[in-house]
N, CA, C and O of each residue as an XYZ file, in Angstrom:
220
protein
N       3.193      0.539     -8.007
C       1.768      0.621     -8.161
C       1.329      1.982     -7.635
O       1.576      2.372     -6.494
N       0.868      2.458     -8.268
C       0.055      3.839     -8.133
C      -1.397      3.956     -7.366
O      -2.353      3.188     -7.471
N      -1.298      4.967     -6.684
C      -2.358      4.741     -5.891
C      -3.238      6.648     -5.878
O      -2.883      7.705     -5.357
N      -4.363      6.287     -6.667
C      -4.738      7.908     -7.009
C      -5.926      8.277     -5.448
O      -6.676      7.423     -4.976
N      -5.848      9.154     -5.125
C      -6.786      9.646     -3.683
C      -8.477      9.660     -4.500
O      -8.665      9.896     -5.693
N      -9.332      9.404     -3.677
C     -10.443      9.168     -4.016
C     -11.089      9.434     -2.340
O     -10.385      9.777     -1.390
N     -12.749      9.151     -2.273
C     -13.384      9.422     -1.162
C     -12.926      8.109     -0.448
O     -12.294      8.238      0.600
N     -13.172      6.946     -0.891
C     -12.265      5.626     -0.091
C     -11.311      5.523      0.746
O     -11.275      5.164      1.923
N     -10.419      5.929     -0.091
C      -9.310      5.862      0.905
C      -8.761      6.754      1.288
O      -7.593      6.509      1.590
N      -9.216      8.170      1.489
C      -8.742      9.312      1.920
C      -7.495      9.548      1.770
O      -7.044      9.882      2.865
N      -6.403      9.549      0.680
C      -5.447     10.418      0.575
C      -5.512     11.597      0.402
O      -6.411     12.331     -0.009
N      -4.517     11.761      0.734
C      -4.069     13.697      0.185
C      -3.794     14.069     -1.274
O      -4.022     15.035     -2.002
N      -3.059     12.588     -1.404
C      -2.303     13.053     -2.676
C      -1.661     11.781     -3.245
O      -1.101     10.846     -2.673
N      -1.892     12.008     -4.463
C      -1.588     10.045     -5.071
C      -0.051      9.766     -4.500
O       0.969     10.454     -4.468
N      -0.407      8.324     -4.034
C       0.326      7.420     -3.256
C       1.253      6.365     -4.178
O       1.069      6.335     -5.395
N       2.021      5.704     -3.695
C       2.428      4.542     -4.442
C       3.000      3.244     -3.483
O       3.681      3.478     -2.484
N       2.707      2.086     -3.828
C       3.089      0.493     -3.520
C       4.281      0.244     -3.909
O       4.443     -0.361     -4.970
N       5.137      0.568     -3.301
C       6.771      0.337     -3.974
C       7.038     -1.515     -3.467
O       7.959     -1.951     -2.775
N       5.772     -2.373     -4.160
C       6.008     -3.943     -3.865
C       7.300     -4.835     -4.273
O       7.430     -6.019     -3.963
N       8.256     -4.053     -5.038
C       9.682     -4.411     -5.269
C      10.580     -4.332     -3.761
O      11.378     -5.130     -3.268
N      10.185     -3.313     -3.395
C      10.972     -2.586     -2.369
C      10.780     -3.154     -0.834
O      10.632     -2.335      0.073
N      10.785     -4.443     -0.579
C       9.989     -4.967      0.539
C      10.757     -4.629      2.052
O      11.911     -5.014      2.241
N      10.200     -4.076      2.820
C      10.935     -3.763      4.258
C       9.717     -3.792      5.420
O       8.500     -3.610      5.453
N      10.828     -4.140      6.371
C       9.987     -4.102      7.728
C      10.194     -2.596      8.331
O      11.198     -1.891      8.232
N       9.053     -2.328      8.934
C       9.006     -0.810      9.610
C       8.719     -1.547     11.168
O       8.064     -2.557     11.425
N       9.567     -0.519     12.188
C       8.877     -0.807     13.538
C       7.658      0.217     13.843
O       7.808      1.437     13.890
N       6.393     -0.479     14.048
C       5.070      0.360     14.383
C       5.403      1.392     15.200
O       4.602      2.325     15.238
N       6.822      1.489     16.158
C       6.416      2.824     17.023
C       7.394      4.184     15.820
O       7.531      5.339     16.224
N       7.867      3.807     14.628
C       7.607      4.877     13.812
C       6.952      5.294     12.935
O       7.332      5.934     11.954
N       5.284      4.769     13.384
C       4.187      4.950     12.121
C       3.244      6.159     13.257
O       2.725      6.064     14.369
N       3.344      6.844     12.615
C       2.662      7.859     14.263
C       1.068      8.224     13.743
O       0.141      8.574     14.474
N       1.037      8.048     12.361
C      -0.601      8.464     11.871
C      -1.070      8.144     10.637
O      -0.295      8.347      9.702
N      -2.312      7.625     10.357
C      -2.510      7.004      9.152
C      -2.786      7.946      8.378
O      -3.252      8.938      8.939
N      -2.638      8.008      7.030
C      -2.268      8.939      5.966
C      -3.930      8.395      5.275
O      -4.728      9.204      4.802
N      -4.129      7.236      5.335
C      -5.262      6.574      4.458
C      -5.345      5.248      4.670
O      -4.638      4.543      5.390
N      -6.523      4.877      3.796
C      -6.562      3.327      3.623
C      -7.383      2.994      2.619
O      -8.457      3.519      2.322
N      -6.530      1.617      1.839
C      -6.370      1.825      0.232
C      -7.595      0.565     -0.070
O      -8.075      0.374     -1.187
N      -8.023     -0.333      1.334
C      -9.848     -0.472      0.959
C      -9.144     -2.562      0.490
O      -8.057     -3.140      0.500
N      -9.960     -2.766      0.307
C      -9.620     -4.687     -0.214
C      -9.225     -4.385     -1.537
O      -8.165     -4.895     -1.898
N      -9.855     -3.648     -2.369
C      -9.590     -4.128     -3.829
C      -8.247     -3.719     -3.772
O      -7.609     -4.746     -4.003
N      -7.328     -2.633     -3.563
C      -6.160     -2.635     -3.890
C      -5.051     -2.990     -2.993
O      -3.866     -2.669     -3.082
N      -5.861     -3.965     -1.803
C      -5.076     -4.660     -1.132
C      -4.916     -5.409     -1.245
O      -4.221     -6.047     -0.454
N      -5.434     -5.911     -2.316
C      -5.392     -7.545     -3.050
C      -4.640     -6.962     -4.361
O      -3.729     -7.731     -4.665
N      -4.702     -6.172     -4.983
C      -3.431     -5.823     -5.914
C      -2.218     -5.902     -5.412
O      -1.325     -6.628     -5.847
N      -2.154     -5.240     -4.583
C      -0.890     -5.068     -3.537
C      -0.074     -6.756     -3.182
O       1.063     -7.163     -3.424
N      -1.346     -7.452     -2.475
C      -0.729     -9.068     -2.395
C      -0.391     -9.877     -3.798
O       0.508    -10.705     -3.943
N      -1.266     -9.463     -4.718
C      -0.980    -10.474     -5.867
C       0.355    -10.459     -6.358
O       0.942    -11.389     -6.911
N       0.965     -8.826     -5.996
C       1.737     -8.370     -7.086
C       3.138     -8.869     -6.401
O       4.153     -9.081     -7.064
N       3.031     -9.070     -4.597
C       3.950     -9.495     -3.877
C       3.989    -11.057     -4.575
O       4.867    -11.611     -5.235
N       3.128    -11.348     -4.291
C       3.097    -12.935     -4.255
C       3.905    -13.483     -5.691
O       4.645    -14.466     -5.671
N       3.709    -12.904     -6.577
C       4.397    -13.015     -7.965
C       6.134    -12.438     -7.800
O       7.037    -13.136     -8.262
N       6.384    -11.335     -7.215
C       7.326    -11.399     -7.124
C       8.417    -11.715     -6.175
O       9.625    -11.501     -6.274
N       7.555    -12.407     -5.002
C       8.278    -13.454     -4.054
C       8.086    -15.029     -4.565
O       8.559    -15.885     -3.818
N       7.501    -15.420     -5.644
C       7.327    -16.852     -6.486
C       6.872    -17.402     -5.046
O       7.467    -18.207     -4.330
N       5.562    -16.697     -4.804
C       4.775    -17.688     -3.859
C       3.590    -18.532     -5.011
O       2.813    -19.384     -4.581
């Protein structure tokens, strides 16, 4: 899932949801938020999990 920068969610530079690709990160290697992609495409983001975990 593609994610294009807009005033919302302040990217730099289009992003992507690799929701195939599912992994755990430990928070003490997230050192700064890049953006934030807002409800509507955080609910893309879950739907698209949820379909491909057959929740």
């Amino acid at each position: 899932m593609i994610i294009h920068p807009d005033e919302g969610n302040q990217l730099a530079a289009p992003s992507s949801a690799l929701c195939q690709h599912v992994r755990s990160v430990a928070t003490a290697r997230i050192h700064e938020r890049t953006g934030n992609v807002g409800p509507a495409i955080l609910g893309e983001v879950r739907e698209t999990l949820a379909l491909l975990m057959d929740l």
